[in-house]
Backbone as a ProteinNet text record, in pm:
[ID]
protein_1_A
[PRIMARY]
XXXXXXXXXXXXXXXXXXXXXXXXXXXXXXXXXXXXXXXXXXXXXXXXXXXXXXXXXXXXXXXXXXXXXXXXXXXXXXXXXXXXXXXXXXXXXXXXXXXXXXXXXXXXXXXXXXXXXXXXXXXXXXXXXXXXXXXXXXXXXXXXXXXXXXXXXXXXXXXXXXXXXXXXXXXXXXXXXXXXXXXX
[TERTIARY]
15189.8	15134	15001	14996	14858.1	14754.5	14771.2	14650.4	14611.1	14693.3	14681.4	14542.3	14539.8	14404	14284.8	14265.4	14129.3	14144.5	14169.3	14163.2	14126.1	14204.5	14159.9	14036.9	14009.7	13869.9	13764.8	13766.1	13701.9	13678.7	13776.4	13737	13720.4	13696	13661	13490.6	13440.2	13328.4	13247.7	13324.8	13242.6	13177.1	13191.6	13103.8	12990.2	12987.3	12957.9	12829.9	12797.9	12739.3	12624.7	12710.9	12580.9	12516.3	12499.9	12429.6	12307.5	12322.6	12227.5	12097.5	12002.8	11903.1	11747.4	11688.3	11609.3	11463.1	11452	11355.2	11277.5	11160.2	11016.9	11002.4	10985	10958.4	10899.2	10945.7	10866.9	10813.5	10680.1	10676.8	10591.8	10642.7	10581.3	10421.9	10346.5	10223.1	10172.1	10055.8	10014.5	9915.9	9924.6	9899.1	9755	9752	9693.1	9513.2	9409.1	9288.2	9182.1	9064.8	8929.8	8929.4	8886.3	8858	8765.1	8839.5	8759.1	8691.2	8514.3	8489.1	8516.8	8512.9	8547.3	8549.9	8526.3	8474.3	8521.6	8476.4	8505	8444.8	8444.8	8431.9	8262	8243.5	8105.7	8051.7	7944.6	7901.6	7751.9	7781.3	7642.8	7525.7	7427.1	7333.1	7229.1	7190.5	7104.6	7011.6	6883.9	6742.2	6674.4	6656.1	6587.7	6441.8	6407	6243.3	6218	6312.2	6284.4	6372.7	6330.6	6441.5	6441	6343.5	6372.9	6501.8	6524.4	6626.7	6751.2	6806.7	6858.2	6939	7069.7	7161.1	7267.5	7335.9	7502.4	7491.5	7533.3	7547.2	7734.8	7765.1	7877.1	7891.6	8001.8	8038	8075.3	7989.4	7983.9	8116.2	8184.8	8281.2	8269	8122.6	8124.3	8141.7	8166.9	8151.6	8024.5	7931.3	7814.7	7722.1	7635	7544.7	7428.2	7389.4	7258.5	7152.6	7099.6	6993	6860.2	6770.8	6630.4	6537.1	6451.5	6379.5	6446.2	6561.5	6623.9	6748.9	6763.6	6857.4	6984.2	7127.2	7279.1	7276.9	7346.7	7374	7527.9	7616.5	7789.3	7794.5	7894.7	7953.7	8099.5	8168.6	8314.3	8376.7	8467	8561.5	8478.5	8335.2	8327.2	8346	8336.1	8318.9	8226	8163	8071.3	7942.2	8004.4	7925.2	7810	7929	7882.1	7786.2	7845.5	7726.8	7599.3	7577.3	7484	7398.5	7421.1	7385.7	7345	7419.1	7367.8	7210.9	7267.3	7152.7	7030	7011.4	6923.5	6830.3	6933.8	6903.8	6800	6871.1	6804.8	6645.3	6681	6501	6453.5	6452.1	6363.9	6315.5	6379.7	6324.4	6195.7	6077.1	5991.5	5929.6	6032.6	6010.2	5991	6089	6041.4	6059.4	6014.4	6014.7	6092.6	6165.4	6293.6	6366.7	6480.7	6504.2	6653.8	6586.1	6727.9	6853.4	6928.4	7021.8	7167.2	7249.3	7356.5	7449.4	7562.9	7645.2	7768.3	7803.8	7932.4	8003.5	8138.5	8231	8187.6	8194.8	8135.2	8246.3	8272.3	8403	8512.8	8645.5	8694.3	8751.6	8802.3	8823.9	8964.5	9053.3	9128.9	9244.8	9392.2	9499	9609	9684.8	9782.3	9873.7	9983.2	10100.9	10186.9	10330.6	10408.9	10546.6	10615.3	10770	10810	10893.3	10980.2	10896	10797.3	10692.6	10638.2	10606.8	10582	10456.8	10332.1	10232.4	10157.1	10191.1	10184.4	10065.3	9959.1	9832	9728.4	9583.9	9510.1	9447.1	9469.9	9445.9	9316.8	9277.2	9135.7	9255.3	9160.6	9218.2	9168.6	9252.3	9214.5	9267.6	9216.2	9182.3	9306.6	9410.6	9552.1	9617.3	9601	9750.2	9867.1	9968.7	10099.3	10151.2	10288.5	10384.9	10377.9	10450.7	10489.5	10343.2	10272.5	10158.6	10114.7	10087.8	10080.4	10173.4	10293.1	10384.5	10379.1	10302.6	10248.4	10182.9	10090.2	9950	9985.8	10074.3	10120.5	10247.7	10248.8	10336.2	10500.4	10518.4	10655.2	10747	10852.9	10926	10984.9	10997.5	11119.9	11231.1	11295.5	11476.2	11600.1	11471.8	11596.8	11524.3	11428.7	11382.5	11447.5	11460.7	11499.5	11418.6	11492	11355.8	11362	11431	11446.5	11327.5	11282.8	11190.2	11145	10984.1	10949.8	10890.4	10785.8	10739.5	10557.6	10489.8	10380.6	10301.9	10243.7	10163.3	10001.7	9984.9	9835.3	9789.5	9677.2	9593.9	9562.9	9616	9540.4	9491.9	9383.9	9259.3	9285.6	9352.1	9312	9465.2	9584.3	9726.3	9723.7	9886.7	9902.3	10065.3	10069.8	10174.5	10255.1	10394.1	10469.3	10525.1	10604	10693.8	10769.3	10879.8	10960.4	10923.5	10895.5	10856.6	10893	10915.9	10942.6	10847.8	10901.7	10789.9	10696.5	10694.8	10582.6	10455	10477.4	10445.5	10266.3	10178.5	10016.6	10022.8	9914.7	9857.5	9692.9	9661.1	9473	9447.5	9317.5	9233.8	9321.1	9342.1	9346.8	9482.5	9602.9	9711.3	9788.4	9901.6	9955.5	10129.3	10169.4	10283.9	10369.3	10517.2	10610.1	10735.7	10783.6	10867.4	10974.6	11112.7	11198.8	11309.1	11387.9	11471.7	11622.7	11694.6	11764.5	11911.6	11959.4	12141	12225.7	12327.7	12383.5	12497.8
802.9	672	670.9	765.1	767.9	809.4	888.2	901.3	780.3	699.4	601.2	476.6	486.2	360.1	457.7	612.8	688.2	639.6	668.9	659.1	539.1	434.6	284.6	309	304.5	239.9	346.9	511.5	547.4	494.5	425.9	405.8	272.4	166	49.2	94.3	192.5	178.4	288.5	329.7	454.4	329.3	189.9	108.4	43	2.8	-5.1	104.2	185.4	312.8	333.8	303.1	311.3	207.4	116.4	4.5	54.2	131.3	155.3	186.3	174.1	273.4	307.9	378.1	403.9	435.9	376.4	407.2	290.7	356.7	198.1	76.3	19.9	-147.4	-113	-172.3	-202.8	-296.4	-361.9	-495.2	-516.7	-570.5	-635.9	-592.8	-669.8	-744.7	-543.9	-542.2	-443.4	-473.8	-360	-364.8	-333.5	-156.1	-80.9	-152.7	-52.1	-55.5	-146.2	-160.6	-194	-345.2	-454.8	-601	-603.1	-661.6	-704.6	-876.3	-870.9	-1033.7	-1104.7	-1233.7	-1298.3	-1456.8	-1565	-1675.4	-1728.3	-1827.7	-1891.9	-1820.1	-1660.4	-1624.6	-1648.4	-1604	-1638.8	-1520.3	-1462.5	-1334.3	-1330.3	-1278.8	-1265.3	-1151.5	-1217.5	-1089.2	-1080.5	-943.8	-927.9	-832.6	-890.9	-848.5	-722.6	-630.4	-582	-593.1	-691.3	-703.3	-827.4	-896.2	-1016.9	-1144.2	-1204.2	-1309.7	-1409.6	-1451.4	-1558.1	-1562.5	-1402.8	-1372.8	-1346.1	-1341.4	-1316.4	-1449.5	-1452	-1586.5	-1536.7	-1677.2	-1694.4	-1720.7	-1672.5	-1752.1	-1737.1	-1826.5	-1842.5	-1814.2	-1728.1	-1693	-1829.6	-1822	-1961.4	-1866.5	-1977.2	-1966.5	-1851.3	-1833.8	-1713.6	-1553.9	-1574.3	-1500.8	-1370	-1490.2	-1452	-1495.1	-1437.7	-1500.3	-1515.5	-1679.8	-1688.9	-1662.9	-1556.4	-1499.9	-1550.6	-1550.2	-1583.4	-1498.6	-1526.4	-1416.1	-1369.9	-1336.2	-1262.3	-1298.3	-1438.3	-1523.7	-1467.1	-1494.7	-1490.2	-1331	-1284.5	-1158.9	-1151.4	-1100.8	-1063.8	-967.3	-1019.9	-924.5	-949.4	-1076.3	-1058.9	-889.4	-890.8	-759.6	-623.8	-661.4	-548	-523.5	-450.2	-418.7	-458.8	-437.4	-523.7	-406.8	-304.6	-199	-193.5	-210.9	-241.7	-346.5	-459.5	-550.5	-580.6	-455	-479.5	-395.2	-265.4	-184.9	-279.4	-387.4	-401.8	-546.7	-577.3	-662.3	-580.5	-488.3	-409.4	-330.5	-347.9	-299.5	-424.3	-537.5	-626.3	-652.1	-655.5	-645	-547	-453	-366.6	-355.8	-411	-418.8	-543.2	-493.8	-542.1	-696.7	-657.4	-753.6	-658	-613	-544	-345.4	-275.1	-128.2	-97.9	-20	8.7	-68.4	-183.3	-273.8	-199.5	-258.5	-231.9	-372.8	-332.1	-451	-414.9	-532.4	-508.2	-643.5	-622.9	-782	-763.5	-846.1	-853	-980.8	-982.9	-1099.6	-1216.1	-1348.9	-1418	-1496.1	-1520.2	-1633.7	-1574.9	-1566.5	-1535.8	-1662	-1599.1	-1761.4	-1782.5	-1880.6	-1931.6	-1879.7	-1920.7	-1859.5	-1964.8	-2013.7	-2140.3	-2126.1	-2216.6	-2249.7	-2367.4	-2349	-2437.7	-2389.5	-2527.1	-2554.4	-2582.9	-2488.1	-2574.2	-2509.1	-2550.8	-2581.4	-2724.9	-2685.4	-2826.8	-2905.4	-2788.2	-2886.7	-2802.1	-2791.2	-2726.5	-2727.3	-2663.3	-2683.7	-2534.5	-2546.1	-2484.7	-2453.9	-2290.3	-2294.1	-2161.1	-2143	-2058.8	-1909.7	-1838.3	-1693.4	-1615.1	-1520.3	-1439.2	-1322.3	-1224.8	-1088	-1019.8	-978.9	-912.7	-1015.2	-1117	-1210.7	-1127.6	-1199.7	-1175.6	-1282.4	-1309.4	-1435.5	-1493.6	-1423.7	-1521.3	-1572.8	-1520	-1548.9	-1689.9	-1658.2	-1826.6	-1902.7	-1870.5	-1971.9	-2093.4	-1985.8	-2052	-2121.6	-2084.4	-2180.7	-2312.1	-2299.2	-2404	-2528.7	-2504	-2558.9	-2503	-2373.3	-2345.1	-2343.3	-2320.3	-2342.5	-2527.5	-2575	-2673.4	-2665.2	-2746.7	-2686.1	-2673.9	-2652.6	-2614.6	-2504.4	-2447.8	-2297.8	-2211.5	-2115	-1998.5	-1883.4	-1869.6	-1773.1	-1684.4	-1588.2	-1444.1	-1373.9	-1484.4	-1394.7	-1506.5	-1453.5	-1579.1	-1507.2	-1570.2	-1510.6	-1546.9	-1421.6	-1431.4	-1359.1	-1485.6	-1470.4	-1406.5	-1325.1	-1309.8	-1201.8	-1258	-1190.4	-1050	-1006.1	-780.5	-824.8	-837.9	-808.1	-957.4	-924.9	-1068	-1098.5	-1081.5	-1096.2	-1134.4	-1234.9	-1277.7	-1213.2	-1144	-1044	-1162.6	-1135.7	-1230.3	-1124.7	-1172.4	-1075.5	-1094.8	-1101	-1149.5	-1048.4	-1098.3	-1030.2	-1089.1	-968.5	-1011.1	-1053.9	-1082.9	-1197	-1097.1	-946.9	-900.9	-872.5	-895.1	-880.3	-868.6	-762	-851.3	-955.8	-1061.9	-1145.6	-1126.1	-1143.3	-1157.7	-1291.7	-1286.5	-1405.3	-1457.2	-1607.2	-1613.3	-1582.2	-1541.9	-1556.1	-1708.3	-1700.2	-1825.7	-1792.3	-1842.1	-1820.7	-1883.1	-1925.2	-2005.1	-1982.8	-2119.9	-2063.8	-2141	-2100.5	-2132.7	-2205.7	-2342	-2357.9	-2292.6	-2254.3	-2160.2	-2258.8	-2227.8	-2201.5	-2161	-2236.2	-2202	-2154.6
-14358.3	-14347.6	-14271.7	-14199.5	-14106.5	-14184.7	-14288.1	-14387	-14491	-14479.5	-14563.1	-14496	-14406.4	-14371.3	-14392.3	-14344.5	-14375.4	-14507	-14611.4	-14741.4	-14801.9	-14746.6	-14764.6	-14747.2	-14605.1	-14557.6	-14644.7	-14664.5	-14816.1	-14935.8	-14961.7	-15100.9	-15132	-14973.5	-14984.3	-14977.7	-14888.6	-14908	-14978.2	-15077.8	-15180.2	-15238.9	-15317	-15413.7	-15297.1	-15196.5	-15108.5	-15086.2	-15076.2	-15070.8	-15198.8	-15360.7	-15417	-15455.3	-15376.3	-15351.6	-15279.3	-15166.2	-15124.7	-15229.2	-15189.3	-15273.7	-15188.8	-15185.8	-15147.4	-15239.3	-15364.6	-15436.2	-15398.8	-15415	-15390.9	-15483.9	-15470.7	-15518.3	-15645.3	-15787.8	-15901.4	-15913.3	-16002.9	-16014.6	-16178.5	-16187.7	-16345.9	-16351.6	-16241.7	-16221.6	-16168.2	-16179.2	-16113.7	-15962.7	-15896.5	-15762.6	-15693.6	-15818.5	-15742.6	-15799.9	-15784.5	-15834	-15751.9	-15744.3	-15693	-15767.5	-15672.1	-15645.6	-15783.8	-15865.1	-15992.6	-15988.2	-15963.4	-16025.1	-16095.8	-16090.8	-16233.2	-16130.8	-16272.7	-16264.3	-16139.2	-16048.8	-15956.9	-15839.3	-15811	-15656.1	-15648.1	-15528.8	-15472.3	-15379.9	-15468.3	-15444.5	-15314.2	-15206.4	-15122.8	-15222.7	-15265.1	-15315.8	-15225.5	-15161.4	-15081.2	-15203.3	-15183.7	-15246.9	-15127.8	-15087.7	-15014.1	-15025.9	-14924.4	-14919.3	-15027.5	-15054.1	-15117.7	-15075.5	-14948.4	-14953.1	-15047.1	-15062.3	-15179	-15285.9	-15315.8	-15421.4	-15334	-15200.8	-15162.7	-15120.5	-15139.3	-15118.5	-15183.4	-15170.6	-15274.4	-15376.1	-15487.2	-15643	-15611.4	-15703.7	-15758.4	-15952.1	-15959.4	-16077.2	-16184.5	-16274.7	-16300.6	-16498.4	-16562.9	-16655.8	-16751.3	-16752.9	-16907.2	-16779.9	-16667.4	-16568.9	-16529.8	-16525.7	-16523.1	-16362.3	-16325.8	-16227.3	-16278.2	-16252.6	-16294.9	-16172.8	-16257.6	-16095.9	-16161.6	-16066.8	-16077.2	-16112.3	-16220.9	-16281.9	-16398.1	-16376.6	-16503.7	-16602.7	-16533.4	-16603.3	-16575.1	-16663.8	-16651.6	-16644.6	-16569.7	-16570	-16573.5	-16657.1	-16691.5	-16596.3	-16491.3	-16395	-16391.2	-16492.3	-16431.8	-16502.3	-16419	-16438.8	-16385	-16322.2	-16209.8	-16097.3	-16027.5	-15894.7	-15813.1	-15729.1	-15619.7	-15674.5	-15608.9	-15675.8	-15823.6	-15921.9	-16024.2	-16043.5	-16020.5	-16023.1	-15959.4	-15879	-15746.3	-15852.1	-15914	-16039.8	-16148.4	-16216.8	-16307.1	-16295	-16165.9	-16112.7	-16046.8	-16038.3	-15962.9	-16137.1	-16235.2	-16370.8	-16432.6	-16417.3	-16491	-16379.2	-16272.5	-16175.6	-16218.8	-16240.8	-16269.4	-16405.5	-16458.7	-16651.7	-16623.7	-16571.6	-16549.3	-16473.7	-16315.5	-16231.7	-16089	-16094.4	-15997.1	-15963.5	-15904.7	-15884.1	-15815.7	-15841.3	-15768.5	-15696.2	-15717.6	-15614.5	-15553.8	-15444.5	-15349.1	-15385.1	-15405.2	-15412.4	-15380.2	-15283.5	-15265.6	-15238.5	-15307.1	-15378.5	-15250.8	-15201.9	-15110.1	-15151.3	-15111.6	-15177.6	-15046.9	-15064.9	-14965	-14980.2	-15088.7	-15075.7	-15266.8	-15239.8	-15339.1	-15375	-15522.9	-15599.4	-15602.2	-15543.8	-15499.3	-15529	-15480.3	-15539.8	-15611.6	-15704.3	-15670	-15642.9	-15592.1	-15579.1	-15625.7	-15662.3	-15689.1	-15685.4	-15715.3	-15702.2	-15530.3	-15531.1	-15377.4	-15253.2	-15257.1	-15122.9	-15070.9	-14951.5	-14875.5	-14972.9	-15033.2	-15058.3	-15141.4	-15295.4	-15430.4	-15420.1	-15466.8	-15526.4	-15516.4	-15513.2	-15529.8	-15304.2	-15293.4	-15178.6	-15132.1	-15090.5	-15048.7	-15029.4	-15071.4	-15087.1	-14949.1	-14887.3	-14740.1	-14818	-14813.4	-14806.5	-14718.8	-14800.6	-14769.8	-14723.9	-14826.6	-14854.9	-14905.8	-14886.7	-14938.8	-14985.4	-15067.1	-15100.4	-14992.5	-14881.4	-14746	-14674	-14692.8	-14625.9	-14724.2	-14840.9	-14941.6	-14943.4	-14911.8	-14900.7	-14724.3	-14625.8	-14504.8	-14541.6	-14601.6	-14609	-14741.7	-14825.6	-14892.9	-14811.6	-14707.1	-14591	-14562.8	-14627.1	-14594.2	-14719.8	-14705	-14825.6	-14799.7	-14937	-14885.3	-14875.3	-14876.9	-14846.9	-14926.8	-15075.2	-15204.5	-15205.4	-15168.7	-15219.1	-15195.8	-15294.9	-15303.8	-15222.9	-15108.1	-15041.5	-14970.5	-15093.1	-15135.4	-15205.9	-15330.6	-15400.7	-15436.7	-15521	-15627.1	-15751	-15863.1	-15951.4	-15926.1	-15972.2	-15955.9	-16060	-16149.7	-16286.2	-16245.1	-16306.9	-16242.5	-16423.9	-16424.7	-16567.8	-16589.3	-16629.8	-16677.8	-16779.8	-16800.4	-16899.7	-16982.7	-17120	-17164.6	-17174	-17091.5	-17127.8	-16966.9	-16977.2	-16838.5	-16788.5	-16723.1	-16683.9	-16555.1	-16602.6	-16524.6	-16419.5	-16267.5	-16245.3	-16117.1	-16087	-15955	-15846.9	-15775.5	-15651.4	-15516	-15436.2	-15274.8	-15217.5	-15057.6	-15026.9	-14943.2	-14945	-14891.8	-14989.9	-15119.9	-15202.1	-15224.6	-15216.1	-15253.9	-15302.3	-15300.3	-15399.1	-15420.6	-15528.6	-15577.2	-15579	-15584.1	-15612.1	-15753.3	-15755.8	-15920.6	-15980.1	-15871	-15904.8	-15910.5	-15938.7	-15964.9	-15893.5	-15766	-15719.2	-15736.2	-15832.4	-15838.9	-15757.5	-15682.5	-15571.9	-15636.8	-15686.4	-15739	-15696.2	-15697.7	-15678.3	-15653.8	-15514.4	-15557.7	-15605	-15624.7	-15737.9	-15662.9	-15572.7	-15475	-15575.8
[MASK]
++++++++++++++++++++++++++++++++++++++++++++++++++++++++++++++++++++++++++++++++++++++++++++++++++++++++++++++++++++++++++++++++++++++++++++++++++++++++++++++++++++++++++++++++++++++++

């Protein structure tokens, strides 16, 4: 009889056990890769040796900057890099000799929120947000939320990738966070 409780208490927690898991987080949405532009953010362009050209534009819908001298220049879906290149391309096609140019993010383009939060809507994006961190700044959860996980829609190229995620989760510019009613 004395072997009989070791054994119990074994084989109550062998199912117990492969629950555990230790593999890393999947997610629908992808994570990795370099800060892609696109319509809405607001780019610092510094002109070297030209202030006049030097200021903020904002990425206006065809995701373009209209710069001076050389009209709309297409930068969504580059890099800062890139676009500092392809604006430094279009000055020099006969405005100016070698320009120095360099693009920094000045303001990114927003993130949204909805469902069971204090105050749904459109909120200013900070640089290593997370769920929980947008769910602060949307006022909290309310008190049917589910708030374990939520879903977070965000665009790869011309398709919009859905995907449940925890609340440490990244967010980008331009995502869309739904916080779900939970189902007791």
């Amino acid at each position: 009889m004395r072997w009989l409780l070791p054994v119990l208490c074994l084989s109550l927690t062998m199912p117990l056990a492969a629950c555990a898991t230790t593999r890393p987080a999947t997610y629908l949405v992808e994570t990795k890769g370099p800060y892609q532009l696109d319509t809405g953010d607001v780019v610092r362009v510094s002109v070297y040796g030209d202030a006049e050209l030097s200021k903020t534009y904002r990425i206006d819908d065809n995701g373009a900057i209209a710069f001076p001298l050389v009209g709309p220049v297409v930068v969504r879906g580059d890099t800062t890099e890139r676009a500092a290149a392809r604006l430094a391309a279009a000055l020099s096609n006969g405005f100016m000799r070698n320009p120095d140019v360099a693009v920094e993010i000045d303001q990114y383009r927003p993130f949204f929120i909805q469902g069971e939060v204090g105050n749904s809507g459109q909120f200013p994006y900070v640089y290593g947000m997370t769920v929980r961190a947008a769910i602060s700044t949307a006022g909290g959860f309310s008190d049917t939320a589910d708030r374990g996980h939520a879903i977070v829609y965000r665009r790869q190229g011309k398709a919009m990738a859905k995907g449940s995620v925890d609340l440490d989760y990244p967010i980008y510019p331009g995502d869309t966070i739904v916080v779900e009613e939970r189902w007791f």
